[in-house]
C-alpha positions as CSV (number, residue, x, y, z in Angstrom):
1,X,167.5,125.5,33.3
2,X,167.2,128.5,34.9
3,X,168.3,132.0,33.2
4,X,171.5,132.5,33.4
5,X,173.2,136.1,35.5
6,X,174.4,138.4,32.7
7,X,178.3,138.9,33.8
8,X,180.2,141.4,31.8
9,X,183.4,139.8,30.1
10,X,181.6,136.4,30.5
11,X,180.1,134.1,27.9
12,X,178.6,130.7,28.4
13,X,179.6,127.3,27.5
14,X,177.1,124.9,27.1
15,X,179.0,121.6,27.2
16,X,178.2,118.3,26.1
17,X,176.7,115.6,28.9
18,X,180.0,113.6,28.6
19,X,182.4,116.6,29.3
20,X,185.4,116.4,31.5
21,X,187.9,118.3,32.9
22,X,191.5,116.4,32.7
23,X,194.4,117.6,34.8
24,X,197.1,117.2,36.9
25,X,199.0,115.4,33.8
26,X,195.8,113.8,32.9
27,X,196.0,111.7,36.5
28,X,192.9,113.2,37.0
29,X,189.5,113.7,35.9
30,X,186.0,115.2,37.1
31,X,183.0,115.4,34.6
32,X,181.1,119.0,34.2
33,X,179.2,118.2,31.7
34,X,175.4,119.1,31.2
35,X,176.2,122.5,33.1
36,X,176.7,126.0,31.5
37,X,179.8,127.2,31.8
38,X,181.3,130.5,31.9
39,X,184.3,131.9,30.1
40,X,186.0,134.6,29.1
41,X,184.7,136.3,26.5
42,X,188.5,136.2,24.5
43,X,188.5,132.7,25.2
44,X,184.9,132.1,24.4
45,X,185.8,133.4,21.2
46,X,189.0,131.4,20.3
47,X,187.0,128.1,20.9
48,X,187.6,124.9,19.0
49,X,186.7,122.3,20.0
50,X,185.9,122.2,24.7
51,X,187.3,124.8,26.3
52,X,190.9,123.9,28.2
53,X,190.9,123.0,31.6
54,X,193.2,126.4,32.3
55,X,190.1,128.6,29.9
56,X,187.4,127.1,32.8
57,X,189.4,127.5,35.4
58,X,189.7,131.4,34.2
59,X,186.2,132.0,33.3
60,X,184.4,130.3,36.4
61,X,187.1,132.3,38.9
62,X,186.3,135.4,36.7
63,X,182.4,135.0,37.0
64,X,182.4,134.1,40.8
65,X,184.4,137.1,41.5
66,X,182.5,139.5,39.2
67,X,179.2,137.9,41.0
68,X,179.5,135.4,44.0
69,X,175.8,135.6,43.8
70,X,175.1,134.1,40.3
71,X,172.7,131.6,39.2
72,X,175.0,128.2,39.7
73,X,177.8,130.3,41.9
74,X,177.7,127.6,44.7
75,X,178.6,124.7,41.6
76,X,180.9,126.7,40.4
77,X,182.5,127.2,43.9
78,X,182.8,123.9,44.2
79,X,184.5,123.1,40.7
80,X,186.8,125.4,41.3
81,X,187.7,123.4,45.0
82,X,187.6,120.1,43.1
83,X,189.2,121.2,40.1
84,X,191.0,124.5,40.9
85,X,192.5,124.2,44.3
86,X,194.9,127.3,44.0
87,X,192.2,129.9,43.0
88,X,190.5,128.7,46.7
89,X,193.9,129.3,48.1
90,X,194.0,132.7,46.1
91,X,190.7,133.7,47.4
92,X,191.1,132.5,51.0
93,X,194.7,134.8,51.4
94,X,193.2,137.7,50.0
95,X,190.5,137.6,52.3
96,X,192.7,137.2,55.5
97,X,195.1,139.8,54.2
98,X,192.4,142.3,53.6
99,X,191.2,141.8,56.9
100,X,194.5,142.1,58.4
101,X,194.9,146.5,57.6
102,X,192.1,149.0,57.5
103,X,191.5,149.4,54.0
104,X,189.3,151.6,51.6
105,X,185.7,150.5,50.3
106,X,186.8,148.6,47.1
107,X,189.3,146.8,49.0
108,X,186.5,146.0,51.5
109,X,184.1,144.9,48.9
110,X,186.7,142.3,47.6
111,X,187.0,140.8,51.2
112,X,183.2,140.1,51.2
113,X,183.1,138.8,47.7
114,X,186.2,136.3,49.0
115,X,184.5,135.4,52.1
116,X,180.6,134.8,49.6
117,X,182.3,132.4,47.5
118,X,184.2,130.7,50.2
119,X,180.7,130.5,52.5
120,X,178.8,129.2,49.3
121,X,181.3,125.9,49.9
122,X,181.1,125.8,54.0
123,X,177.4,126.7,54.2
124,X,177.1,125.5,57.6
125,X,179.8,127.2,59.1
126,X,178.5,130.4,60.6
127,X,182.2,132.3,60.8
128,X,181.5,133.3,57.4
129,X,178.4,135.0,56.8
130,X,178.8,136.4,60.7
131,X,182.4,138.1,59.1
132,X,180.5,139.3,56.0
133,X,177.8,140.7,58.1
134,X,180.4,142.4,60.0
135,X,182.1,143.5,56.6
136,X,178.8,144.8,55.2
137,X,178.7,146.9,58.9
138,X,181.5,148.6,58.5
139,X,181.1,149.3,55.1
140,X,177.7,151.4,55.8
141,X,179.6,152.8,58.3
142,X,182.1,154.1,56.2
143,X,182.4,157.8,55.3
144,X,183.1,157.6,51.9
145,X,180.1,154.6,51.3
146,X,177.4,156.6,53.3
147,X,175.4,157.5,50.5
148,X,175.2,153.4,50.3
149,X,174.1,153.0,54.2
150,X,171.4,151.8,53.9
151,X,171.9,149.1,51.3
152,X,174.9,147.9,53.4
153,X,173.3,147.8,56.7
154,X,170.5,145.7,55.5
155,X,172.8,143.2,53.8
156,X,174.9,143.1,56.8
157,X,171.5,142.0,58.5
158,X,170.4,139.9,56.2
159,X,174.0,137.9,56.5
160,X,174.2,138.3,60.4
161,X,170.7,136.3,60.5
162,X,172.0,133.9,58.7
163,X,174.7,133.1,61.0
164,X,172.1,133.4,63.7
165,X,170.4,130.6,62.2
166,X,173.3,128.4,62.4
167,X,174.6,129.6,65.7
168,X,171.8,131.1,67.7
169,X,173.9,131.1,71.2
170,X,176.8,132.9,69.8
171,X,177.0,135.9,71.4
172,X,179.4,138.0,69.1
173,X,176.7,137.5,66.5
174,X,173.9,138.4,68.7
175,X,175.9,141.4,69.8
176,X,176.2,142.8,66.1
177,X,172.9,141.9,65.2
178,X,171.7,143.9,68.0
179,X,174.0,146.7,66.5
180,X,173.0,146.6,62.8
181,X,169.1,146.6,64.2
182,X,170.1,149.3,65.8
183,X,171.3,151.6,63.0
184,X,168.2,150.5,60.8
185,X,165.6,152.0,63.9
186,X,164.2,148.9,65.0
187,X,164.5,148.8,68.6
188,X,162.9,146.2,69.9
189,X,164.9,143.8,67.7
190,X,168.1,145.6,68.9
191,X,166.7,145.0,72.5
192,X,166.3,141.2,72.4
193,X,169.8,140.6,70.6
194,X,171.5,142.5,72.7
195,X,170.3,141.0,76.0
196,X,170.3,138.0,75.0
197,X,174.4,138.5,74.4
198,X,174.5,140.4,77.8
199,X,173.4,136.9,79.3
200,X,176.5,136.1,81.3
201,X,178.7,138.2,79.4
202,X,181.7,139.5,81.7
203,X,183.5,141.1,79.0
204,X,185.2,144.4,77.9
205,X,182.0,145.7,76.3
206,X,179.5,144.6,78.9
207,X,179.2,148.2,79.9
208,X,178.0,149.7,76.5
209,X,176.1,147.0,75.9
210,X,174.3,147.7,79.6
211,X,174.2,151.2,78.4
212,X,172.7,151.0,74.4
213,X,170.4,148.4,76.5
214,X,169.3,151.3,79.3
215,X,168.6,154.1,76.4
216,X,166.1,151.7,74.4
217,X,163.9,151.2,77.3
218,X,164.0,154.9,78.3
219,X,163.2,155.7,75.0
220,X,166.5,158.2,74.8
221,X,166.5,157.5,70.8
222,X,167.7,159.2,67.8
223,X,164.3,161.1,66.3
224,X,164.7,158.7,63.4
225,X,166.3,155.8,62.0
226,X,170.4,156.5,62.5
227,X,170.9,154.7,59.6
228,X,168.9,157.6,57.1
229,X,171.0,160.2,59.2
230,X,174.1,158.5,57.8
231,X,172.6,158.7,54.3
232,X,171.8,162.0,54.6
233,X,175.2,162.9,55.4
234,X,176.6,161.1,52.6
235,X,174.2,163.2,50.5
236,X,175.8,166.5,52.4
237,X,179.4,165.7,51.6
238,X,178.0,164.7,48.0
239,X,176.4,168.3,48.2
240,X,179.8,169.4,49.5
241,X,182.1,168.0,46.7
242,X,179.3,169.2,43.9
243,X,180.2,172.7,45.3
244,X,176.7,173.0,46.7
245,X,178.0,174.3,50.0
246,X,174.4,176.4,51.3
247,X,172.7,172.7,50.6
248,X,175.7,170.5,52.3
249,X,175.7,172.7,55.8
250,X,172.0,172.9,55.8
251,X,171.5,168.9,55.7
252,X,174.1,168.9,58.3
253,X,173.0,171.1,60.6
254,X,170.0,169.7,60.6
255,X,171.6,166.0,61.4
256,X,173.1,167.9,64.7
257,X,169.9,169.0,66.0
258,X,169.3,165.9,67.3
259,X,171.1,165.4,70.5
260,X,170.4,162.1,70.6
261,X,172.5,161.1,67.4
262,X,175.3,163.6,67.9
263,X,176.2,162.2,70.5
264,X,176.1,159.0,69.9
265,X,177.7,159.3,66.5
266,X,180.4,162.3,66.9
267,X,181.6,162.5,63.4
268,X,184.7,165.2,63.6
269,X,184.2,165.0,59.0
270,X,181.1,166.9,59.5
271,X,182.1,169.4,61.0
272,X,185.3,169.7,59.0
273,X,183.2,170.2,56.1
274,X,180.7,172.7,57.5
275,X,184.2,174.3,57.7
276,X,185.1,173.9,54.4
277,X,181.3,174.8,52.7
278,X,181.8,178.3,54.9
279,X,185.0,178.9,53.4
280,X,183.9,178.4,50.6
281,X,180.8,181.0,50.9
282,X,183.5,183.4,52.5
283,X,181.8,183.2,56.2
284,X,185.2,182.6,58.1
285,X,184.1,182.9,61.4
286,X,181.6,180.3,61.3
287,X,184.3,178.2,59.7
288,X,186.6,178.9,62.6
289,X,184.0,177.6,64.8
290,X,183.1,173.9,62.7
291,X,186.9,173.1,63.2
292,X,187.5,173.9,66.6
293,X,184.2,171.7,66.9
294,X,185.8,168.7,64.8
295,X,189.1,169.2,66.9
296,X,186.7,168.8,70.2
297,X,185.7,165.5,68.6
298,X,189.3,164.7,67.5
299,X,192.2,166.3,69.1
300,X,194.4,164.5,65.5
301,X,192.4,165.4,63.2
302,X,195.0,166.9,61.0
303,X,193.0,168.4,57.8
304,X,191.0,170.3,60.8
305,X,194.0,171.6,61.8
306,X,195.6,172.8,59.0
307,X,192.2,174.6,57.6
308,X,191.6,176.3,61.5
309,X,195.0,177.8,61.1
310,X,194.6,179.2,57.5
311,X,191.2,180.3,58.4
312,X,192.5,182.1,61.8
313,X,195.6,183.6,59.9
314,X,193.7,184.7,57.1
């Protein structure tokens, strides 16, 4: 047996070879016996005797959430479809209703832990690790997760090959697999993907594709990898909320020197919180300046707005 993943709040059950689990008013049956299983640890605890079907139920729903990745996750999964149909259903409406708003990280992070478990029991079915490669995309593209760019850009990679593998002709995948090779500064890669979705695509997003295509083979790239640029502004607003505001605007400034990544990726936060940092350092004029900039880039940026008319009334 291999070892099993440490889960916090989880204990295992080792039950005997003849084990079953009995429900449905004891209509029906299904053995799990000879396979660790987890529980809670309260319920661990109050043991006498096999664990109830409900105490199972709780503790392998509890592990694959905390760790869709563990040793044993894809026979969990499909105990709990077997055995545990409404924790599926649970799962599978969270999922869509996350995906149905724009949400903050944590809520993001529970979509792709719904759509791991649910691809560990359709692992054939490409939909799901190309939406948790798109997930993992927009996570390392978030503002408040960019100190985590990297690590989510690679997973949504990783996942987005995957679906690759199972459909190699699909072009949405091919189109965000082009994107997320991109970001991590391999070009080439990014080339291939994205002209092999450009083959007879008519599409809205023909043009950019044509155009993301064009700068590649001119060479008209970012000096390095946009994908360390976003880490390096998450470490700038880090800076910025530390109180570190000389450190902040100098990693930031030195993101916008390259042309080439400025204006691809026109961030309005950045320079909202140059603004902010020389506030802080009592240099009003050049904070006047960072949020008319952020305003250029976003005519509703309302923070920008508010701080360019304390600053100018000051």
């Amino acid at each position: 047996m291999r070892e099993l993943t440490p889960i916090k709040g989880i204990r295992y059950y080792y039950p005997p070879d003849d084990a079953v689990l009995i429900f449905k008013d004891d209509k029906e049956q299904i053995p799990y016996g000879g396979m660790p299983v987890p529980l809670l640890e309260a319920d661990f605890e109050a043991l006498d005797g096999e664990p109830s079907y409900d105490a199972v139920g709780r503790g392998i729903y509890q592990a694959l959430r905390s760790n869709p990745d563990c040793i044993l996750g894809d026979q969990y999964a499909a105990l709990l479809r077997d055995a545990y149909p409404h924790y599926l259903a649970e799962l599978a409406s969270h999922a869509i209703m996350i995906d149905s708003k724009d949400v903050e990280v944590p809520y993001l992070d529970r979509k792709i832990t719904c759509l791991k478990i649910l691809a560990l029991l359709e692992p054939d079915n490409s939909a799901l690790p190309l939406e948790i490669g798109r997930s993992f995309l927009d996570r390392g593209m978030r503002l408040s997760a960019l100190h985590f760019a990297t690590v989510s850009i690679y997973r949504a990679e990783h996942f987005l090959r995957r679906a690759h593998i199972l459909a190699p002709d699909d072009r949405k995948i091919l189109r965000y697999l082009g994107e997320a090779n991109y970001l991590l500064g391999k070009y080439d890669e990014a080339k291939g993907f994205l002209l092999e979705a450009l083959a007879g695509n008519e599409e809205s997003d023909a043009e950019s594709l044509h155009m993301r295509i064009e700068k590649i083979e001119k060479g008209t790239l970012p000096q390095i990898p946009p994908v360390d640029y976003l880490e390096a502004i998450g470490v700038a607003f880090a800076n910025h909320q530390a109180g570190n505001h000389e450190e902040a605007i100098a990693i930031l400034q030195d993101v916008l020197m390259d042309p080439v990544f400025r204006e691809e990726f026109p961030i309005p936060e950045i320079h909202c919180i140059m603004g902010k940092g020389f506030t802080a350092l009592e240099m009003p004029k050049y904070a006047e300046e960072e949020f008319r900039q952020a305003l250029e880039l976003d005519p509703s940026h309302e923070e920008a707005r508010e701080l360019l008319d304390q600053v100018a009334t000051a």
